[in-house]
N, C-alpha and C positions, 0 to 999 in steps of 0.2 A: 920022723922029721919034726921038729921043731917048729910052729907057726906063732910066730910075731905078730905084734899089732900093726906091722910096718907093713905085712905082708896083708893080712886081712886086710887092711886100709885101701892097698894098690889094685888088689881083687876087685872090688868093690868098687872104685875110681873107675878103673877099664869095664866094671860090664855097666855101670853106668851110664858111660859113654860112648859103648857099643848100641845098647840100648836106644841113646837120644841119634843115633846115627840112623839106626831102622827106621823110627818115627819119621825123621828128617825125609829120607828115604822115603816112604810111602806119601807124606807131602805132598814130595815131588811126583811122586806118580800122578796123585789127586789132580795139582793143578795143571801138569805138561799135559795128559791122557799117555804118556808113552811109560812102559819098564825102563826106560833109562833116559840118562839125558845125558850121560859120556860113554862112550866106547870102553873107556876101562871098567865099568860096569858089569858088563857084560858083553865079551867080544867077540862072541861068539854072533847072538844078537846083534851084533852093530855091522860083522861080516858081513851077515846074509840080509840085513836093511839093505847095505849097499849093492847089492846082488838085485834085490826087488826091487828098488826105485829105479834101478838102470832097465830095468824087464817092465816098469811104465813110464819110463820117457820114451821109451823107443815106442811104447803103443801110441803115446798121444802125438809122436810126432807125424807118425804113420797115418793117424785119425786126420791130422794136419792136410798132408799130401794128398788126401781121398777126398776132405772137403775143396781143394786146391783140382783135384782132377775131377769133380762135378760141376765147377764154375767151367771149364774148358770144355768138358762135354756137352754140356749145356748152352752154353754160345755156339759152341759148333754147329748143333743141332738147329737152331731157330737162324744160325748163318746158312745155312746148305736149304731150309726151310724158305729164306728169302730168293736162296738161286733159282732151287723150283720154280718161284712164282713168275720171276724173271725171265726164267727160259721158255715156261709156257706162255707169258705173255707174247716172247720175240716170236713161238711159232705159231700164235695166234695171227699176230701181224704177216708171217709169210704166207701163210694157206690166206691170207685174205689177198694179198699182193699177188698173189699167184693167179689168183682170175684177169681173164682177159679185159675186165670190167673197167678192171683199172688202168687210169693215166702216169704216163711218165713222171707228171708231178705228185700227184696222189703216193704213187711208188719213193719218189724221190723226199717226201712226207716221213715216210714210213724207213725210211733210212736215216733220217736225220732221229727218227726216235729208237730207233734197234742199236744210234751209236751213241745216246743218252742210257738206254739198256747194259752197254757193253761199259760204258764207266762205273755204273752201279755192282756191276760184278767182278769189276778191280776192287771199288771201295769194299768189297763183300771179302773179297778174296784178300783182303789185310786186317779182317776183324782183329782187336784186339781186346787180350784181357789184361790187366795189372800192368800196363808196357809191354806185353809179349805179342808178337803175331802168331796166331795162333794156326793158321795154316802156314807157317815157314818151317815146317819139323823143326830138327835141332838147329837152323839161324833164325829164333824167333826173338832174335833181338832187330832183324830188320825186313821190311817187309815184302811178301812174296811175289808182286807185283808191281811192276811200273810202266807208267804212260808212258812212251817215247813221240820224240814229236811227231814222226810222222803217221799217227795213230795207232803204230802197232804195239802189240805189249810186252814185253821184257819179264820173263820169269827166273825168278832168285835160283841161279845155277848150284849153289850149297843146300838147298830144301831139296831138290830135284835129288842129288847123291844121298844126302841124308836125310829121309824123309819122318824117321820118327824122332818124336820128343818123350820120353819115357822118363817115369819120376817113379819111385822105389814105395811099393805100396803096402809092404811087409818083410819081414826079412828073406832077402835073399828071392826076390819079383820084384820085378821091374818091368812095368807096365805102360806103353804107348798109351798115350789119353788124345791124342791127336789123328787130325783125317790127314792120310796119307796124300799130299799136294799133287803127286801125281796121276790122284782119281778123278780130279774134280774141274781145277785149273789148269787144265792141259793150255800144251801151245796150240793142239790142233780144237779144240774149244774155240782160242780166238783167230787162230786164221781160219776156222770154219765161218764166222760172225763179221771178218772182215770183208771176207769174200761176198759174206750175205749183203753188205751194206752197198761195197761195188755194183754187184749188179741191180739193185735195186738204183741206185743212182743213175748207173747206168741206162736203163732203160732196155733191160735183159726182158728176155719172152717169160709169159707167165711156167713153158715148162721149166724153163732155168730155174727161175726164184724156187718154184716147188718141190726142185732135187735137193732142194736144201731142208727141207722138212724132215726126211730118211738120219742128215748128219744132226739136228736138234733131238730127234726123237734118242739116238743113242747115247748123246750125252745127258738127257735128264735120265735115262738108263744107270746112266755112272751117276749119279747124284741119289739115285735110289740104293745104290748099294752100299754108297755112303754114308746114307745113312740107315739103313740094316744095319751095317757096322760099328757104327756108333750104338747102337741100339745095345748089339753084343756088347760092348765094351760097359755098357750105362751096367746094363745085367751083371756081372762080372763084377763090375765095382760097387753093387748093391750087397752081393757075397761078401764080398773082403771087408766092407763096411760094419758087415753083421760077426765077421770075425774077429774084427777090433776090439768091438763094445764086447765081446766076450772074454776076449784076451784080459781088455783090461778089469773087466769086474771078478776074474778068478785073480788076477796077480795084483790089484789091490787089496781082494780078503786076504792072499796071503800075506803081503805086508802087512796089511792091518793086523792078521793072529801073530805075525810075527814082534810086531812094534809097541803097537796098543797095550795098554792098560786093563785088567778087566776092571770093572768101577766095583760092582760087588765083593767082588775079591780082597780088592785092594783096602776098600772101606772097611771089611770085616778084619785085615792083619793090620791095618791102622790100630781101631780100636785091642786089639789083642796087644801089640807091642806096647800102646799107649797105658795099657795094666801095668804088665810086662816092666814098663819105664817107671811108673808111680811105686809102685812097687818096691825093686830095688832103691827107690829114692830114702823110702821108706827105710829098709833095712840098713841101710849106710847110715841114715841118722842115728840108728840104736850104736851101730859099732865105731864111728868114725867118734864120737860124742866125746870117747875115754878121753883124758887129759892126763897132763902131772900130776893134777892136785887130786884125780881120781887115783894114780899110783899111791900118792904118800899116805892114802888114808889108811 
């Protein structure tokens, strides 16, 4: 076959500018840190990026929801922490009402402040975090408790049926972070407390007031197992926490060996192509050079 100086010339053009293309090419690797900067590059590479960043949104959203169910367990805890205090205070006050020592008013004292006590465990029993009440299970958009006028309390009949509030802690778990409303804020809680307040106003015998001690003592019982459970639950979400931060620092290396750049690498086929480049710049000038006036000699 026959080779022209047309043909030499167009050789030459094209690896020249294959050439400045690699260059270009490794550039961009230098400055982005990534092997590509378009999917048509490599798309094979650009498939499975998208494959690994969707395998770390899904972990940091996850991570999201765990810091989001540690605010909730956490208030939970130092809320059921405050009813404690509450409830041993009120059975403080009936073992002391309960002796005969005491006057009708002294008793009637001690009812005006057990139903100061009984408001504090409404307001307790509608903590909220972010806008949510947090003992409403799934209606913790409104709150689980309310004063009716005539002092008795009204509990949110939707938390009652549906008492958990569950947020998705990894794929495919979904995990209550909330205390079940039916452990804690019973009805029979406040009409145990209302009852207590009656007869102390009343001017009920000291053994009356004292059978009431037996009904306190069993619900700080459910307040304790309350929070045990909570306890489990904190345990539990300390796990899945440590499974995250694992999740995601293997499926970032992998993105990262997938996406990333290596610098030395990259650095060393710079300079190689950048020969490479000078090079044939080199040898096109000896051949592109010819002319007419080189013909007619």
């Amino acid at each position: 076959m026959r080779v022209t100086q047309g043909m030499m010339t167009n050789h030459v053009l094209r690896n020249i500018s294959n050439g400045y293309s690699k260059v270009s090419e490794y550039n961009d690797q230098l400055s982005s840190g990534k092997k590509i900067t378009r999917p048509s590059q490599d798309p094979v590479v650009a498939t499975m990026g998208i494959s690994y960043r969707t395998d770390v949104s899904h972990v940091n959203q996850y991570q999201k929801n765990v810091t989001n169910a540690y605010k909730w367990l956490d208030s939970s805890d130092d809320a059921l922490g405050q009813v404690n205090d509450v409830l041993n205070r009120i059975r403080e006050l009936t073992n002391e009402a309960s002796t005969d020592t005491y006057t009708a008013d002294q008793r009637k004292a001690i009812g005006t402040e057990v139903d100061q006590l009984t408001n504090q465990l409404v307001t307790l029993g509608n903590t909220q975090v972010g806008g949510q009440y947090i003992f409403s299970g799934s209606d913790s958009a409104k709150p689980l408790l309310t004063a009716n006028s005539d002092g008795s309390i009204k509990i949110d009949q939707t938390a009652i049926d549906h008492p958990d509030f569950s947020v998705a802690v990894n794929d495919g778990i979904q995990m209550a972070i909330n205390v079940n409303p039916n452990q804690v804020f019973t009805s029979d809680l406040f009409a145990n407390l209302n009852q207590l307040k009656t007869d102390l106003n009343n001017g009920a015998s000291g053994n009356t007031i004292s059978a009431h001690l037996t009904e306190i003592d069993t619900h700080l019982g459910e307040v304790g197992t309350a929070q045990a459970d909570l306890g489990a639950k904190t345990n539990r979400i300390d796990l899945i926490q440590n499974r995250l931060n694992e999740q995601k620092t293997v499926a970032t290396k992998i993105m990262s060996n997938n996406e990333d750049a290596d610098y030395a690498e990259t650095i060393i086929n710079l300079n190689t192509q950048q020969n490479v480049y000078n090079a044939s710049l080199s040898v096109g000038a000896k051949i592109i050079q010819t002319s007419l006036v080189d013909f007619l000699r």
